[in-house]
C-alpha positions in Angstrom: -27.2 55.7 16.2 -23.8 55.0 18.0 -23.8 54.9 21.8 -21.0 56.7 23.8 -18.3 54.3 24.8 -15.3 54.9 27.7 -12.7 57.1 26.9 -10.3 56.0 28.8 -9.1 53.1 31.7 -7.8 53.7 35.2 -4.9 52.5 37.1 -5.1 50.8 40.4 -4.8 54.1 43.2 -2.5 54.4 46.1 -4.2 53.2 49.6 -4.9 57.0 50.7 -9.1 57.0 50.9 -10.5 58.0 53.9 -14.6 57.6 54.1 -16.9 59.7 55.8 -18.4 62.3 55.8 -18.0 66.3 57.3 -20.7 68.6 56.3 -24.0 68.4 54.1 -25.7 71.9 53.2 -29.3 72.3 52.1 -30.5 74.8 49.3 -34.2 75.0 48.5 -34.6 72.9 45.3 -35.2 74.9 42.4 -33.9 75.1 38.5 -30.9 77.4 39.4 -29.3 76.8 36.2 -26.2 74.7 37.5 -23.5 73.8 35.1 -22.8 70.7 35.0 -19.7 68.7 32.4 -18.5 64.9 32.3 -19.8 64.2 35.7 -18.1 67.8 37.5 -20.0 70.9 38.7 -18.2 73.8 37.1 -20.5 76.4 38.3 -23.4 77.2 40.6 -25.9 78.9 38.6 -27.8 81.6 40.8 -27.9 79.5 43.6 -27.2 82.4 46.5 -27.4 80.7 50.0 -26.9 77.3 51.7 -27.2 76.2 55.4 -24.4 73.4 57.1 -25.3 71.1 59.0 -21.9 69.0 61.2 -21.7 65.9 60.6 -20.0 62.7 63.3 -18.7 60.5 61.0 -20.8 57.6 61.8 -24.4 56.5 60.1 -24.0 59.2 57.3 -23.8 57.7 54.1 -25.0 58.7 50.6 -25.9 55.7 48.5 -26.6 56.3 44.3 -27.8 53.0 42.9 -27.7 53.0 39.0 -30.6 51.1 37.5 -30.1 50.5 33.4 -32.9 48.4 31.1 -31.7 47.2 27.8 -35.7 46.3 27.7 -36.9 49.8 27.8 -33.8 51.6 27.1 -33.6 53.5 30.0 -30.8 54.8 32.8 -31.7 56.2 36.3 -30.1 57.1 38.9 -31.3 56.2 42.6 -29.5 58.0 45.5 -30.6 57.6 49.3 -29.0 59.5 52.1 -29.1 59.0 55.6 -28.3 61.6 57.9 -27.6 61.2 61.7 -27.7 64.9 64.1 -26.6 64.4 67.4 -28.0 66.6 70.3 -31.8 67.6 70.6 -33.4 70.9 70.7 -36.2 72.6 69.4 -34.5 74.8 67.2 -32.8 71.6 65.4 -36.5 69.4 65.7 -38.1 72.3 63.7 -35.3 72.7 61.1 -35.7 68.7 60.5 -39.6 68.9 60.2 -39.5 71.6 57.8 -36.7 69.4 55.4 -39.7 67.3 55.4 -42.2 70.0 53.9 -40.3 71.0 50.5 -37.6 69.2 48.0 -33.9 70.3 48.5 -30.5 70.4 46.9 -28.0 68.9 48.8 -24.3 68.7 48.5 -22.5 66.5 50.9 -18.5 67.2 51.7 -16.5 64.2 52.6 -13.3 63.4 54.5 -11.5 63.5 51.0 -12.2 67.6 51.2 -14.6 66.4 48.2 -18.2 67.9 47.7 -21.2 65.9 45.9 -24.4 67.4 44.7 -27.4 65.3 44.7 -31.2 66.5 44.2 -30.6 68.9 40.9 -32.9 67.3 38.7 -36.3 66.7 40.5 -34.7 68.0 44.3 -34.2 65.6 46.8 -37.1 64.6 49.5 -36.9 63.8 53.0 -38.1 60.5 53.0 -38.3 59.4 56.7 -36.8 61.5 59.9 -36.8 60.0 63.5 -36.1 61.2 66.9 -34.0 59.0 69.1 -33.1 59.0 72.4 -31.1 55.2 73.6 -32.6 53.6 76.9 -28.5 53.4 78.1 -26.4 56.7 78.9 -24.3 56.3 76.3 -26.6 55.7 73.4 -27.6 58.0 70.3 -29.5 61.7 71.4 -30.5 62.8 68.4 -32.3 63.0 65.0 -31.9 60.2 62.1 -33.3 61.6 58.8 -33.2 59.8 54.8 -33.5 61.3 51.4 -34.4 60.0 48.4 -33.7 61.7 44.9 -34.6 59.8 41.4 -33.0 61.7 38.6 -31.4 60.6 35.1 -27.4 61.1 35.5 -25.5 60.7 38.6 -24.6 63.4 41.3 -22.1 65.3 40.2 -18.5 65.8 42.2 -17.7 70.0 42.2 -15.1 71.2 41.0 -12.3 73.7 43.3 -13.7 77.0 41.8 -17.7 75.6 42.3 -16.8 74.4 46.0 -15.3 78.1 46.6 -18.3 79.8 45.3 -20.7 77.3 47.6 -18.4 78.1 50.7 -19.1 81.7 49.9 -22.7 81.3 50.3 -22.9 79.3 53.7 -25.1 80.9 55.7 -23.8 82.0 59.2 -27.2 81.3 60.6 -27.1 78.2 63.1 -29.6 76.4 65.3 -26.9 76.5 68.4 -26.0 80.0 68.3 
C-alpha cells in the first residue's frame, strides 16, 4: 500500500500575521455530521446553535500537538486550549461549571478573521477551570479554564460559506445582558 505524499510546496509569506485570538463559541458535542475536505470545513452539518464568548487577547491560545509512531503506525492529534474570561459574576461562574459537566465543539476565531474547529471527533473536555482574583488592583478578575480534545486528524480551518452559516446560528443569549 502507497502512503499519501505532499502535493505541493509553499513559498515564504509576506510579514502580515497577527496572533490572537477574538471569539470562541461552544456547541454541545454531538455527531452533527460536519463536512469536512483536505483540512477545511465546507459545511456545518445540522449543527443549529452556538454561544460566544469575548475574548482579551492575552492567555488564550489553542495548542494541537501532532503525535506520529512509525512503531505502531499510528497519528493523533493532541489539542489543548486555554481560555482566560475577565470579570466575575454568577451568571459567568455557572456557565464555566457547566463546560465542565459535558464534552463540547468549539471553534475559536482569530485576529486573521480565521475560525478553527476543534472537538469533532470525540468533543472537547474542560480539563481544569479556575477562579482568580490578583492580591494587587490591577491584577486578573476572572475565570482561567483548559480543554483537552484527542482525535485522529487535525482541527479543521472553515471555510467563508461554513463561517457564515456558524455566525447565523450565534445565539443572542449572553451572561451580561
Amino acid at each position: 500500500m502507497a502512503c499519501d505524499f505532499i502535493t505541493s510546496g509553499r513559498l515564504l509569506e509576506c510579514v502580515n500575521n497577527t496572533s490572537g485570538l477574538r471569539n470562541a463559541y461552544f456547541a454541545k458535542w454531538l455527531d452533527y455530521g460536519f463536512t469536512v475536505v483536505a483540512s477545511e470545513m465546507t459545511g456545518l452539518g445540522t449543527l443549529d446553535e452556538v454561544f460566544k464568548f469575548e475574548l482579551k487577547n492575552v492567555g488564550n491560545i489553542p495548542l494541537e500537538t501532532e503525535t506520529s509512531s512509525v512503531d505502531n503506525g499510528t497519528v493523533f492529534y493532541d489539542a489543548k486550549i486555554d481560555l482566560v474570561l475577565t470579570g466575575l459574576t454568577a451568571p459567568l461562574v455557572n456557565q464555566a461549571k457547566l463546560l465542565s459537566r459535558d464534552r463540547s465543539v468549539i471553534f475559536i476565531e482569530d485576529n486573521m478573521g480565521k475560525f478553527h474547529c476543534f472537538g469533532i471527533a470525540n468533543g472537547a473536555n474542560k480539563t481544569t477551570g479556575t477562579r482568580e482574583i490578583a492580591g494587587d488592583l490591577g491584577g486578573f478578575y476572572g475565570l482561567k479554564m483548559s480543554f483537552q480534545t484527542l482525535k485522529p486528524d487535525t482541527a479543521p480551518i472553515l471555510s467563508s460559506s461554513a463561517v457564515t452559516s456558524l455566525l447565523a446560528i450565534v445565539s443572542n443569549v449572553y451572561v451580561n445582558d
